[in-house]
C-alpha positions in Angstrom: 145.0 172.0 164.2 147.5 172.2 161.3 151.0 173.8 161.2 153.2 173.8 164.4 150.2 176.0 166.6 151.1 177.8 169.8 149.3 178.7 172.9 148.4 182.0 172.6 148.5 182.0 176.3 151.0 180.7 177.6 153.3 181.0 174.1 154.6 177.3 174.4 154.1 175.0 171.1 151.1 173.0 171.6 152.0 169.2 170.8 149.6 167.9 168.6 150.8 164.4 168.9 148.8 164.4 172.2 145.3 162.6 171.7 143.8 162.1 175.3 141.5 164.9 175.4 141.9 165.1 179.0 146.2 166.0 179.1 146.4 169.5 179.9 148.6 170.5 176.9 146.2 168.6 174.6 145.3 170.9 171.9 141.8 173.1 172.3 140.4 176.2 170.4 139.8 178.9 172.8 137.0 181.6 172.1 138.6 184.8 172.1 134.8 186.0 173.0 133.6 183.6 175.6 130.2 182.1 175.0 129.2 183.9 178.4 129.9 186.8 176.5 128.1 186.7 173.3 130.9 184.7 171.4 130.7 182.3 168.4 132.4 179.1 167.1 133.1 181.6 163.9 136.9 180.9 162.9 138.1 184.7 163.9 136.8 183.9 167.3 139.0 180.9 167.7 142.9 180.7 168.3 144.9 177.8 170.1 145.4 177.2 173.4 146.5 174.5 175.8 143.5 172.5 177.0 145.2 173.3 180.6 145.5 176.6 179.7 142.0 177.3 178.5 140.5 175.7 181.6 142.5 178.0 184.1 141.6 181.3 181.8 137.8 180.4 181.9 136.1 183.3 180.8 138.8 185.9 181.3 140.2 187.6 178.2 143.5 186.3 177.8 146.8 187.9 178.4 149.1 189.7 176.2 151.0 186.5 175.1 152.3 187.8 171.3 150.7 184.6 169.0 153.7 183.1 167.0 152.2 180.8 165.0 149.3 181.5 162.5 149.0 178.0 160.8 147.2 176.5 163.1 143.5 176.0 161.2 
């Protein structure tokens, strides 16, 4: 992730200093279109989310959160 990304659900920054995969505000891309669901790894398919973030949403869609950052490929 370049730029300063934010969660798109949650709307916090996303620290990208953080390199344990495991932290919960480690840095993920979330599939707007969940595999479950037919989704791809195609780039318009993916925005940034929290990795503690992503694991509670699952396979919902995710909430109405306005994305504030758009530099974060």
């Amino acid at each position: 992730m370049a730029g300063n990304p934010v969660c798109v659900e949650c709307g916090q920054p996303i620290d990208t200093s953080i390199t344990d995969q495991y932290d919960p505000g480690y840095g993920t891309a979330d599939h707007k279109v969940p595999y479950s669901q037919g989704g791809t790894d195609a780039l318009e398919n993916l925005q940034p989310m929290h990795r503690g973030c992503n694991l509670a949403k699952h396979s919902k869609p995710h909430s109405n959160v306005i994305r504030r950052s758009r530099d974060w490929v």
